[in-house]
N, C-alpha and C positions, 0 to 999 in steps of 0.2 A: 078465365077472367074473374067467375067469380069467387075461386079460391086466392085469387090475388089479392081481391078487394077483401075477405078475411084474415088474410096473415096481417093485413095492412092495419088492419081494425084493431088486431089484436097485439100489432107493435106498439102501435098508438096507447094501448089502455096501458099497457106493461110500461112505456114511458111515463105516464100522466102518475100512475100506481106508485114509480118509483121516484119520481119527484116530490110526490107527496111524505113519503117517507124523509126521503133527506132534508125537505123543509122540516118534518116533525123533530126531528134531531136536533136540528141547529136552530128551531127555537126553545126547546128543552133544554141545550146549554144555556138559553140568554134570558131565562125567567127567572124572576126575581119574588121572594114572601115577603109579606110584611105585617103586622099586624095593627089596626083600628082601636081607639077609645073605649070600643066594644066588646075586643078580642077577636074581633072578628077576623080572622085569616084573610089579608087579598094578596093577590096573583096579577101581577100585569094591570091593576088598574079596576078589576073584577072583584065584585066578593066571595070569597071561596067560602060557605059556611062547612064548618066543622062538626055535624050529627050522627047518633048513632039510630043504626037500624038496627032491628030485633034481634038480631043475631051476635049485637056487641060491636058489630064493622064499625070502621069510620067511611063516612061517604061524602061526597062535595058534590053540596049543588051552587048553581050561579045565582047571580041576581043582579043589578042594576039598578042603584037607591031605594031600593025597597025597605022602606022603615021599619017592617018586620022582623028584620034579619036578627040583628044582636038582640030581638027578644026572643028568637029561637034558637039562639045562639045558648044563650043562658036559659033556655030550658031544658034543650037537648044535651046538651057537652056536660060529660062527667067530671069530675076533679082534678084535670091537666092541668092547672095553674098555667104559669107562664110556660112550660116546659114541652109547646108543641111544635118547635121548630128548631130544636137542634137537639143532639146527643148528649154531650157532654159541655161544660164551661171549657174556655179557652183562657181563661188567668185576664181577662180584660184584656191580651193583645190585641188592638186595634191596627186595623192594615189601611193607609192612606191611600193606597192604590184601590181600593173598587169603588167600581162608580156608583153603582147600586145596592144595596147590602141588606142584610136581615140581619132583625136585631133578633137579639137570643135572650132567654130567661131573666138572664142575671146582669145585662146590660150593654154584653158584646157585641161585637158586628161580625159577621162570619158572612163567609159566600155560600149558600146552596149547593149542595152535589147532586151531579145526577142521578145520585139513589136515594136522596130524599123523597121517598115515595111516600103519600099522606096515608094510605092504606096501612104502611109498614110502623108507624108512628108509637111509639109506646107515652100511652096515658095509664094515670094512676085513677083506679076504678075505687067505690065507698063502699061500703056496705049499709048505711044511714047512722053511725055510730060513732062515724069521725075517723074511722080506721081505712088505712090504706091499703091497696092490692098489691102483689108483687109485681103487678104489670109497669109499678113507675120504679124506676131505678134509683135508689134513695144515695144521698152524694153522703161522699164518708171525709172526704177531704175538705177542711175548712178552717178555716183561719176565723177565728172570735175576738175583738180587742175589746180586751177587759178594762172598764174603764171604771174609775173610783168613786163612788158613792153613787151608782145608777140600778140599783138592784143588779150587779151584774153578777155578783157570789152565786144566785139564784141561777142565770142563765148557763153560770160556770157546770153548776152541778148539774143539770140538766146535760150539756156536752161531758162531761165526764163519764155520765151513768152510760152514756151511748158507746161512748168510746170501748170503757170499760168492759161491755158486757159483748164486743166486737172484739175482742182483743185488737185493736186497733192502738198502731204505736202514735203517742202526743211527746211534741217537741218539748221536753222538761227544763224548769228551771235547774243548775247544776246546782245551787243551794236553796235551801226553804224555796219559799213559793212566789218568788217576783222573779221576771226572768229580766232583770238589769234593771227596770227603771226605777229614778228617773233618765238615767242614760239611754239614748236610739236603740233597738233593737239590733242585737250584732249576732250571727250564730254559735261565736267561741261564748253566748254567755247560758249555750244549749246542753244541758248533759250529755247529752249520745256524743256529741262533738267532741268531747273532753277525754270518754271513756268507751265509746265503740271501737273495733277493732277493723270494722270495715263500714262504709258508706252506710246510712241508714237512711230506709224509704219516709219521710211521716205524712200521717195523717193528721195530727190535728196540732193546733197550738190556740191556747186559750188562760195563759195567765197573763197579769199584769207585764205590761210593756211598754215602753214608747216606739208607735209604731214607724215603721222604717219600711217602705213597701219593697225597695231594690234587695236590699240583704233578706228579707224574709220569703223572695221569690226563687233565692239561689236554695232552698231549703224543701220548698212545696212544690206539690207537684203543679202540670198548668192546668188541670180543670179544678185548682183550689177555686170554694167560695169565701165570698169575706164576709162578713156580717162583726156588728157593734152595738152597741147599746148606750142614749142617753137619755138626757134628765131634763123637768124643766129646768133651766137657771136659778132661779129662785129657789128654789125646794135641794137645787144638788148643791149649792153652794149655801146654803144653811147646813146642810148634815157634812161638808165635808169641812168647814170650819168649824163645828163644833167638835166630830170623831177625831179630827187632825189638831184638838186643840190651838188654833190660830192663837186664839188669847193669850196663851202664855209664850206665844213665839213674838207677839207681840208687846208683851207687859205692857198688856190691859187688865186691872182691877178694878172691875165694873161689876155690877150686876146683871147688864143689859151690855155684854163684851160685842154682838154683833152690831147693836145698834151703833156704839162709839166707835167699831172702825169705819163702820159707813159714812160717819160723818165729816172722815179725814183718810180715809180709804190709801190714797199715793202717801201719805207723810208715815202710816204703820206700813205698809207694805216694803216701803225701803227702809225699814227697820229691823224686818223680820231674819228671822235665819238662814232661810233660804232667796235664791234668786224669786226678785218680782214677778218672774212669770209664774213661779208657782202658786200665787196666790189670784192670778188675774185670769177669766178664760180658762180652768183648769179643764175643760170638759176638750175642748181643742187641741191645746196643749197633750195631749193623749197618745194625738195623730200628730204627734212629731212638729206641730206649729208652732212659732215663738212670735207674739201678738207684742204690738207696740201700740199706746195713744193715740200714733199719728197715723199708724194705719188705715187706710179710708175701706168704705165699704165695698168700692169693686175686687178691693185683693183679698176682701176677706169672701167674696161672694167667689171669687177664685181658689180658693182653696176647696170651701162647699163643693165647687163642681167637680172639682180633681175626690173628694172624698167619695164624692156620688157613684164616679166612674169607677173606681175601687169597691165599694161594698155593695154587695146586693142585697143585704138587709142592715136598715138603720134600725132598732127598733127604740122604740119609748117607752120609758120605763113607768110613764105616768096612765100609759093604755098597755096593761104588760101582757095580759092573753091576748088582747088582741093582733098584741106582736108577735107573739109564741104562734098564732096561728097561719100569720103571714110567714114565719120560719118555717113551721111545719112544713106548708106546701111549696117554700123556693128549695127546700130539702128533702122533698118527697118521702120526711118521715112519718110516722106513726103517730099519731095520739096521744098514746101511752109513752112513747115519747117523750113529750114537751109535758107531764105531769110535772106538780113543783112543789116544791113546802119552800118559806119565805127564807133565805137563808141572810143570816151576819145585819139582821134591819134592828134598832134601839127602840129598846123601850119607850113608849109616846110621852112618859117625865124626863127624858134624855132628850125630848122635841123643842126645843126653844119656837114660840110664837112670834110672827113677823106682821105687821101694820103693813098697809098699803103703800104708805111712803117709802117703809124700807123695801119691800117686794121691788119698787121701782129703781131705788139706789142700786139695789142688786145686779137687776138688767144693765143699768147704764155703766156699772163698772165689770159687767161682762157681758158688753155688747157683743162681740165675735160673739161667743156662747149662745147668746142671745136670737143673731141670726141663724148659726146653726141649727138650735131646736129648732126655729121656727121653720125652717125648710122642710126640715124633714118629719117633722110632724105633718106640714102637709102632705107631705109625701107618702107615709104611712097608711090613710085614709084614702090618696090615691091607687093607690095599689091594691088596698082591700076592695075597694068600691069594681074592681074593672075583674075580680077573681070570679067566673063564672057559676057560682053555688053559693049559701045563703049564709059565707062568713059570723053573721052571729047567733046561727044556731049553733056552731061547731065551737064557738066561744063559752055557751051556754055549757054544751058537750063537758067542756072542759074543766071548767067553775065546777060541775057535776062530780066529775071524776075525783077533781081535789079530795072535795070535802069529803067523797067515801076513803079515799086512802089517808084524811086527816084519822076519820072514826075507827080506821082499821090499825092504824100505826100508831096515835100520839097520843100520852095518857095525857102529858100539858104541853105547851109548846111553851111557859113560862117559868118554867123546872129553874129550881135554886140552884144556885153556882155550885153547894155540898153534893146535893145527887150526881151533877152534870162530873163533875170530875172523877166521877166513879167510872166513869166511859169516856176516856178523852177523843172519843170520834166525834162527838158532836157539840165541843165546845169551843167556844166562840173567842176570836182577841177583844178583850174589856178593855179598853182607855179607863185611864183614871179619871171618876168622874161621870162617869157615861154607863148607864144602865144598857144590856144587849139579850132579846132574847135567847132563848133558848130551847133547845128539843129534848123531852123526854119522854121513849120510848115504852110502850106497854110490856110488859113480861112476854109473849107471847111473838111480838114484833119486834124481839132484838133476835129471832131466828129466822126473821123473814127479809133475804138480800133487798127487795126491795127500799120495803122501808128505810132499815140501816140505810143504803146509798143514798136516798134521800135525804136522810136527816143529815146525813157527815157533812161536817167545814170542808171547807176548803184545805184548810192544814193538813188533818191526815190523810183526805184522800191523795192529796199529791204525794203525801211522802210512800204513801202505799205505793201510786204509779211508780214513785223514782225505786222505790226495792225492786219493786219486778223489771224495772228495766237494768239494773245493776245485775240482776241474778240472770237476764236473757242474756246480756253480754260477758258473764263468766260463763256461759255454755252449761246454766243449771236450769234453763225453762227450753 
């Protein structure tokens, strides 16, 4: 009997044992991440905080409103930026069907697998220097839309030096260096497409374009990021009427040519040479948008959200490290990295000064424009503000680094047009009229790769990229 009442006992645990288990399963498939204002990782409704123990582990502990938490959160957690809840980007495919979802880095919604184990999680570790660990997986595929007069030459060459020095293949213009616009973005307007002999993988695409997101998807791979760059209104629609000479598209013979189209803005605009939209909204107009007058503000705050969902970094070109840093870490690259010297900016006598009044005309005849900075500049501050480490020391970092590779590379940065063309790598398109710095190199630092890749235009480094892509596809690289 009473080996009865043991087997009995012990059918019983071995049942209780094994229910317990297949509950544990099957609520493992139905849990869901998501992440807090904070960073804070939750789980089911729980805080999962995300710290490291001595040993570099990640470990989770719980908590229950505990207002401490995202301050341990942001003391404990190393330099994961956004990138602690998924692998890789999925191209912003959005799937309507899950009920629950987690958002990913760069704005996706993805379902959880069962082997997202927080244990197995790869974060990017610091060394206090700004520098990153091999432990973050640094993304090589990325889409940049080059947008005209936002310091974007600068962001250019920045993606370029990276690419380049990755032998990483970039979707080429088939001539010079604008890959079609102002026409949509189409792939036959892609070198490889023209003159490859079979299908080619890319990584990157980052000249002027009018962006077209369907055609540039059949192209890229799906864990591309996006990222952009703009300006305040004001400030980009003064340097891009004066570098695009508007005045004399307009026959304006003024002295003050911005002021007088302000004053009659629609009567010179339908005069000009080109279509109205390109003078109205050009920062929009970029992303493939055609703004009208009567447009109201929900289609244009419609558009905003359709852009949002697309790029995972907007950056401002009026807070430009501080954008560089927020790239840095949605790209898990390096430091050394995101270095810059200013590239393709005018001389500040090629600066025409603007009054308050006209600052304000400006806005109001590029309203869209207008709403878009303003989105996303707040936007920018939000994302810095929620990055768990002390963003403006690593801005600091950066400012720092400059100026040593200023002292170590540049004899002037204002080098006369006569030197400059002794080395056509680093001179500049001059509009008539318009004064443009310039780079000139120390004796010493035209044998130093860096340097050189820093200082070159935009011009020849592409036409470099398009030879060696000409020479991989005759089977000479």
């Amino acid at each position: 009997m009473r080996c009865r009442r043991h087997n009995i006992v012990l059918l019983l645990v071995a049942a209780v044992l094994l229910m317990m288990t297949l509950s544990r399963k099957h609520l493992l498939s139905t849990t869901f991440w998501s992440r807090d204002d904070t960073g804070t990782v939750r789980k089911d409704g729980l805080k999962t905080e995300m710290t490291y123990d001595a040993t570099n582990k990640i470990t989770e502990t719980r908590a229950s409103g505990n207002t401490e938490a995202g301050q341990r959160v942001k003391k404990h957690t190393q330099d994961w930026g956004n990138n602690v809840l998924t692998d890789e980007p999925n191209d912003r495919k959005t799937s309507i069907t899950l009920g629950r979802r987690v958002h990913t880095h760069n704005g996706f919604w993805k379902r959880p697998t069962n082997d997202m184990n927080i244990s197995s999680m790869k974060v990017p570790e610091r060394d206090g220097f700004g520098n990153t660990s091999n432990t973050c997986n640094e993304k090589t595929n990325l889409v940049f839309l080059k947008t005209h007069k936002t310091a974007s030459s600068t962001v250019q060459n920045v993606i370029m030096r990276f690419g380049s020095t990755r032998n990483l293949t970039f979707a080429l213009p088939i001539r010079g260096h604008i890959t079609g616009w102002p026409r949509l973005f189409r792939k036959s307007y892609v070198l490889q497409e023209n003159i490859a002999k079979k299908n080619t993988t890319y990584n990157i695409i980052c000249h002027h374009m009018r962006f077209h997101h369907e055609h540039i998807r059949e192209l890229m791979p799906d864990d591309t990021v996006y990222i952009t760059i703009i300006r305040d209104p004001v400030y980009m629609f003064e340097s891009i009427f004066t570098y695009m000479r508007f005045d004399k598209q307009f026959g304006i013979n003024s002295t003050e040519p911005l002021k007088t189209f302000l004053e009659q803005p629609f009567h010179f605009a339908k005069s000009g040479k080109r279509d109205v939209q390109r003078y109205r909204n050009p920062m929009l107009y970029e992303f493939g948008n055609m703004r009208t007058e009567s447009d109201s503000d929900e289609s244009i705050e419609f558009d905003i959200d359709r852009i949002e969902k697309i790029f995972s970094v907007v950056m401002i070109a009026d807070y430009f490290e501080e954008s560089l840093v927020l790239l840095k870490h949605t790209l898990c690259w390096d430091i050394n990295d995101v270095t810059f010297f200013k590239i393709n900016a005018r001389k500040n006598e090629s600066i025409r000064s603007m009054t308050a009044d006209m600052a304000g005309k400006i806005r109001q005849w590029n309203r869209a424009d207008a709403m878009l900075f303003d989105h996303f500049n707040k936007t920018l501050w939000s994302k810095l503000s929620k990055l768990p480490f002390d963003w403006r020391k690593e801005v600091e970092v950066l400012k720092a680094k400059n100026l040593q590779l200023q002292d170590e590379c540049l004899q002037s940065d204002s080098a006369s047009k006569a030197k400059v063309n002794h080395d056509k790598r680093f001179g500049v398109y001059q509009p008539a009229g318009i004064h443009m710095e310039h780079f000139q190199l120390k004796e010493n630092a035209l044998m130093n790769a860096t340097c050189v890749n820093m200082a070159k235009s935009e011009k020849p480094f592409t036409f470099e990229l398009q030879d060696r892509e000409k020479r991989r596809n005759s089977n000479q690289l």
